[in-house]
C-alpha positions in Angstrom: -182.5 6.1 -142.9 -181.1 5.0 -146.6 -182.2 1.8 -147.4 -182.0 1.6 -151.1 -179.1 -0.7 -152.8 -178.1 2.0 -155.2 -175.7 4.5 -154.2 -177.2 6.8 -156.9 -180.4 6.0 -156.4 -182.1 6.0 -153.1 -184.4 7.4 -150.9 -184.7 8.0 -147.3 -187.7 6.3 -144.9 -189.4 8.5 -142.5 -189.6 7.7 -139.1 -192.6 7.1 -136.9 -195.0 6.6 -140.0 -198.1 4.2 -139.1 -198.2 0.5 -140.2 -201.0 1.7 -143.2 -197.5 3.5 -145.1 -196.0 1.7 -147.5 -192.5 3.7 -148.2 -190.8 3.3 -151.7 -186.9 2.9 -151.9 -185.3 2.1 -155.5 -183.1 -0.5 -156.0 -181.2 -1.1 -159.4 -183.6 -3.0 -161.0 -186.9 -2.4 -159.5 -188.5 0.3 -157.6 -189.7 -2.0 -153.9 -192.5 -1.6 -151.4 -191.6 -1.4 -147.8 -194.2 -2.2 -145.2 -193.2 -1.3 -141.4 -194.6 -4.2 -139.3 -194.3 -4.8 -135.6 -192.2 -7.5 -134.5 -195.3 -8.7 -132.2 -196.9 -8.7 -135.6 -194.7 -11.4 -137.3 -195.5 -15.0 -136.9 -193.1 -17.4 -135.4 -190.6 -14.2 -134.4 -191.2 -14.7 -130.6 -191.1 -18.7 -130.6 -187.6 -18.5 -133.2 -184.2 -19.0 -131.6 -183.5 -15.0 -131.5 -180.1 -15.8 -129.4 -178.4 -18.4 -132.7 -179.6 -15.5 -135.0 -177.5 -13.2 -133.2 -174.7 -15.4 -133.3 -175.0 -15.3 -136.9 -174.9 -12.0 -137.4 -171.9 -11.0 -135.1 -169.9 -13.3 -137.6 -170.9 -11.6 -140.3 -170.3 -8.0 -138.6 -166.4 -9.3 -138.9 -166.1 -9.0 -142.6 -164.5 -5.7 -143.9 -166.7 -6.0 -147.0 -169.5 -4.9 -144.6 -172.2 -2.6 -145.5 -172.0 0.5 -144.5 -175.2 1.1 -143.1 -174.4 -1.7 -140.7 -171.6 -0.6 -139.0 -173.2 1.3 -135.6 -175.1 -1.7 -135.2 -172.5 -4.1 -135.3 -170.7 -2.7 -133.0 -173.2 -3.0 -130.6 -174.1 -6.4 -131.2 -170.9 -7.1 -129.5 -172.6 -6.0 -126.2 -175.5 -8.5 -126.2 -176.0 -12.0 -125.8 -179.9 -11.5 -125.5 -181.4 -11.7 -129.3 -184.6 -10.6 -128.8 -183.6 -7.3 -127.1 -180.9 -6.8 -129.9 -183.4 -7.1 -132.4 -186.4 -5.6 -131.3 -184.3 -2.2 -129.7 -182.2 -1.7 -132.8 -183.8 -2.5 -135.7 -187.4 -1.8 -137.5 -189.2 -4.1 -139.1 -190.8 -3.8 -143.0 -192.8 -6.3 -144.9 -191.2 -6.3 -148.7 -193.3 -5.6 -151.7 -193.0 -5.5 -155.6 -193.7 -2.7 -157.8 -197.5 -4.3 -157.8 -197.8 -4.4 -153.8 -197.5 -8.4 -153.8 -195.8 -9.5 -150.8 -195.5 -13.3 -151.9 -192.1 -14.4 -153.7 -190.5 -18.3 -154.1 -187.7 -19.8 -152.1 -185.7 -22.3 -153.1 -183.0 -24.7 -151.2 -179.5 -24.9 -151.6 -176.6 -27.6 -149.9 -173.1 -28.2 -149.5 -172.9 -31.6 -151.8 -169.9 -34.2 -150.5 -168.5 -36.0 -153.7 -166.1 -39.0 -154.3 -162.8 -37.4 -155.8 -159.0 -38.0 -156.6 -156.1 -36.4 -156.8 -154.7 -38.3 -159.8 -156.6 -39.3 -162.9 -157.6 -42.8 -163.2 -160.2 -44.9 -165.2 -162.8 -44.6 -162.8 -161.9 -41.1 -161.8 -161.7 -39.3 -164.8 -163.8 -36.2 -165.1 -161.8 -33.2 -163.9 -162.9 -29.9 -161.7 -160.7 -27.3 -162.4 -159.3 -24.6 -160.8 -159.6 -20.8 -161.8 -157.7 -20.6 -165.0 -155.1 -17.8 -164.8 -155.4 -17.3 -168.7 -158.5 -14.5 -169.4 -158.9 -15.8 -172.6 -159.4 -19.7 -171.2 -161.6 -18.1 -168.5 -164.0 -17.1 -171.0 -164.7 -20.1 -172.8 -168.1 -21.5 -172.9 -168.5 -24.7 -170.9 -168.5 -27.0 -173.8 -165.5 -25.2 -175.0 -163.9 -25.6 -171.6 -164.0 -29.4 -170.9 -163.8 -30.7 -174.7 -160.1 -28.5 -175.1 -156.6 -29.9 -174.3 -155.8 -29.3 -170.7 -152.7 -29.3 -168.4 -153.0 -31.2 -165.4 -151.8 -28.2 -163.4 -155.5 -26.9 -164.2 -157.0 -29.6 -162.3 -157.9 -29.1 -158.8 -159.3 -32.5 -158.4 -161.1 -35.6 -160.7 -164.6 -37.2 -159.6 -165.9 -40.3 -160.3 -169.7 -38.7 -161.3 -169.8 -35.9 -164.0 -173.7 -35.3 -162.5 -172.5 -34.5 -158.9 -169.5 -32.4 -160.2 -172.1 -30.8 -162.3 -174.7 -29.8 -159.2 -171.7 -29.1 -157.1 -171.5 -26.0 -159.8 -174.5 -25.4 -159.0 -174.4 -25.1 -155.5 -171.1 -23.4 -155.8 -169.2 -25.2 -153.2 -168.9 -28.9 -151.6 -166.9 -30.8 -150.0 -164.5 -34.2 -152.0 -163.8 -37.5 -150.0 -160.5 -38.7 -151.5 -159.8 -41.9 -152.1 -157.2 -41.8 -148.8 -160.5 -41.0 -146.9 -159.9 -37.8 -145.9 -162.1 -34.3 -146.9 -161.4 -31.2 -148.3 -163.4 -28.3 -148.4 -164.4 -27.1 -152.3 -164.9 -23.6 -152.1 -165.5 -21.2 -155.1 -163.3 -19.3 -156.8 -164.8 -17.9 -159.9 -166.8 -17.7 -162.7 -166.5 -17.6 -166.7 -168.3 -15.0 -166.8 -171.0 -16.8 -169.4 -175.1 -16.6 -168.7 -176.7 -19.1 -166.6 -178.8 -21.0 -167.7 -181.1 -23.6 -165.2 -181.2 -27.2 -166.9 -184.6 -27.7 -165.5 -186.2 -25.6 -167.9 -184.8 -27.4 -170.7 -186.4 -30.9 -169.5 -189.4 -29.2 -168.6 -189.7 -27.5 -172.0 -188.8 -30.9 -174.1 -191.3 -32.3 -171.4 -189.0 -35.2 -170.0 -190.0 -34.1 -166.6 -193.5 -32.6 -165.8 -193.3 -29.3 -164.6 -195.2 -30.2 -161.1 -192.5 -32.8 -160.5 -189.3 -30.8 -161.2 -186.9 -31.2 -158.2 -182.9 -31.3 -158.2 -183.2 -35.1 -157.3 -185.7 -35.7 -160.6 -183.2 -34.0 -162.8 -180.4 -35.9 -161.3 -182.5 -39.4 -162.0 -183.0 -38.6 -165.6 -179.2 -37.2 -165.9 -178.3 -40.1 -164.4 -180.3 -42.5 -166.9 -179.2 -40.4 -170.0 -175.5 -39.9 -169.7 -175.3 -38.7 -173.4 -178.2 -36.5 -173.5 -177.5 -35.3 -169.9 -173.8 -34.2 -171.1 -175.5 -32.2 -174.3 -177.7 -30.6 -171.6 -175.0 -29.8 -169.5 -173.7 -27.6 -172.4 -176.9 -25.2 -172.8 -175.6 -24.3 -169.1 -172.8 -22.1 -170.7 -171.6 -20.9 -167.2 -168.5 -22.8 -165.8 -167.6 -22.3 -162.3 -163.9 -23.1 -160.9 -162.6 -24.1 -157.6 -160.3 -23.7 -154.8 -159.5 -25.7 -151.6 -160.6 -24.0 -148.5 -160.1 -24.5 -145.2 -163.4 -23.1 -143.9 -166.9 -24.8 -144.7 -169.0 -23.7 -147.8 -168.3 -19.8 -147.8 -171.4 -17.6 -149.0 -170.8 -14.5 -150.9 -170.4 -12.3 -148.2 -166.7 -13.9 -147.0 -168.1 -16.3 -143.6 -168.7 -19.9 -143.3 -172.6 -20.7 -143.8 -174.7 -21.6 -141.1 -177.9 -23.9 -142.0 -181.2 -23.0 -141.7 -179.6 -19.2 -141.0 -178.3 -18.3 -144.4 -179.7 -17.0 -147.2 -178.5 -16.3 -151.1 -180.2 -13.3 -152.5 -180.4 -11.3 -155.5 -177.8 -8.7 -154.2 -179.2 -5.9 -156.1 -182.1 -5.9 -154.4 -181.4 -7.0 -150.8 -177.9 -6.0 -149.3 -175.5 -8.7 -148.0 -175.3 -8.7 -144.4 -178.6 -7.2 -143.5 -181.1 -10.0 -141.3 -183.9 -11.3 -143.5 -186.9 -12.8 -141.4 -188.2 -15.6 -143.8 -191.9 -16.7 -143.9 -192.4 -20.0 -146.1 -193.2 -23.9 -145.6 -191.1 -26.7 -145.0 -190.8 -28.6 -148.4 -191.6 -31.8 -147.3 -193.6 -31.9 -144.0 -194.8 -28.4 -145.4 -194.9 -27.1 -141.5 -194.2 -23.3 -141.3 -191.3 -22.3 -141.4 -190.4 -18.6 -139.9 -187.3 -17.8 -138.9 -184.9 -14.8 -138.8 -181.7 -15.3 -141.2 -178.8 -13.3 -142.6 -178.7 -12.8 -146.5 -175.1 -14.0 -146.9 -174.9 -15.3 -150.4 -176.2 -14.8 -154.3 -176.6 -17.0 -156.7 -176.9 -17.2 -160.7 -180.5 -18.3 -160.8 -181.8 -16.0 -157.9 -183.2 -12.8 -159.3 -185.6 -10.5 -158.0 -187.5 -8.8 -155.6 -189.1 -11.4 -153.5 -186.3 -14.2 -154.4 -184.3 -16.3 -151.9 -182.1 -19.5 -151.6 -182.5 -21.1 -148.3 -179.3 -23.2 -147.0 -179.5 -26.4 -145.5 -176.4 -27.4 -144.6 -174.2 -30.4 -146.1 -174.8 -33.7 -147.1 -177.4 -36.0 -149.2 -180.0 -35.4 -146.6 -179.7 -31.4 -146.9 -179.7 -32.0 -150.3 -182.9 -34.0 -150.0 -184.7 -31.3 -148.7 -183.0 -28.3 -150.6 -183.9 -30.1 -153.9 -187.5 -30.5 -152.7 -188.1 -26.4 -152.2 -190.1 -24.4 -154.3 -192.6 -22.6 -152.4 -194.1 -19.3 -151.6 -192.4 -16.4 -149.8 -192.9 -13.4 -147.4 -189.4 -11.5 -146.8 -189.1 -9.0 -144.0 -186.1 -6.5 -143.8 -184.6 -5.6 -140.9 -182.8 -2.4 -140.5 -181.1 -0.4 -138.2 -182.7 2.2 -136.4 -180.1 4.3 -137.4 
């Protein structure tokens, strides 16, 4: 069974090997540590709704973009509407490691933001969100460079009334926009400048306008929000520009399907395939309950790198956004994958 992410690079598991083995694969930036685990053996998989996980991973069996080492088992997924037989007959378990056989990683939370918007530029709506420049050389341009420059208004896909929220919608890489005739559109992504990334909240940490221990999305939105001026000159260490299109599906993840919350998860691509079901074992950020459940890696993200690295989706909304802003904590990540 190949399991590595790199098609030059990879090495096979054996099969039938006792729980003690740990079996290496390489990926292409880290050799991992895989750690065959029973599913009896995982906490919360018996008590998690096995049957919605399913659900989620037929959708994603529909995109031609599929791994190939999923193919045989989505075509049998078709056949079942039990999840815990589908799971536990087709597919092994394995604990992930790093290179120093640590299992224990950090999730963070991601949302669908909704934002006030307009299709015309007015005084209160003024700041624009543009659509994927056709010009390569525009494309490039630094962030700064991008929104201080003359633009047509055929670049615009939309204006917003808060430069902050069309900021974190970036960052989320999709959203949704409430016009001002009331009705919604869906702000999906549609590509990248190609700069570096670079997470704002390292900057306020480092010129300690917000403590470390109290970093969240909704304390670097408060302080933006206080400090237009300065919050505009941080904005601009953040050389990545995203652009957008509007979609008619929900906030789409990386792998081409609609996101489902609580089910999806962005990961660092190179390391964990997109498609493949990830069983996540963390703590809710606020009530700090477990929280174990089976999910589908179906997105990636600029600021999630590494082995043990994931993005958990909480749907849309200021209340998803609430709690996604609030998680930072430790992770476990178990692969599944096919038996064959």
């Amino acid at each position: 069974m190949i399991v590595g992410c790199s098609q030059k690079d990879t090495q096979t598991v054996p099969q039938g090997e006792t729980k003690k083995n740990y079996f290496t694969y390489k990926t292409d930036i880290t050799p991992l540590l895989l750690k065959r685990v029973g599913f009896e053996d995982i906490d919360g998989f018996m008590e998690d709704d096995l049957d919605l996980a399913l659900e989620v991973f037929q959708k994603s069996c529909d995109k031609t973009s599929l791994d190939p080492r999923l193919v045989n088992v989505c075509k049998k997924a078709i056949y079942y509407d039990d999840g815990y037989k589908f799971w536990t007959e087709n597919f092994g378990a394995f604990m992930l490691y790093d290179e120093n056989k640590n299992k224990d990683g950090l999730i963070t939370g991601y949302f669908e933001p909704i934002i006030y918007g307009s299709m015309k530029k007015t005084r209160r709506f003024r700041y624009p969100v543009f659509k994927l420049p056709k010009n390569m050389r525009i494309r490039g341009l630094s962030r700064k460079r991008h929104e201080t420059r003359r633009y047509k208004k055929s670049e615009v896909l939309f204006y917003t009334d808060n430069k902050v929220d069309s900021f974190f919608m970036e960052i989320q890489g999709s959203g949704r926009v409430k016009l001002r005739d009331g009705s919604i559109k869906n702000v999906a992504y549609a590509g990248q400048n190609g700069q570096k990334y670079y997470p704002i909240g390292r900057e306020l940490v480092k010129i300690k306008a917000i403590k470390e221990q109290h970093m969240s999305l909704q304390a670097i939105k408060k302080w933006c929000e206080k400090y237009p001026k300065r919050a505009n000159r941080l904005f601009y260490l953040n050389k990545s520009k995203i652009f957008f299109y509007f979609s008619e599906q929900t906030a789409t993840g990386s792998l081409g399907v609609p996101l489902v919350a609580k089910r999806n998860i962005a990961v660092d691509r190179r390391t964990i395939p997109l498609g493949f079901p990830v069983f996540v074992a963390t703590k809710h950020p606020i009530t700090k309950d477990d929280l174990n459940t089976l999910t589908v890696a179906a997105d990636t993200g600029g600021a999630i790198k590494g082995a043990i690295r994931a993005d958990f989706f909480w749907g849309a909304g200021n209340k998803a956004g609430n709690i996604a802003g609030k998680m930072k904590e430790k992770l476990n990540m178990i692969l599944l994958i096919p038996n064959e």
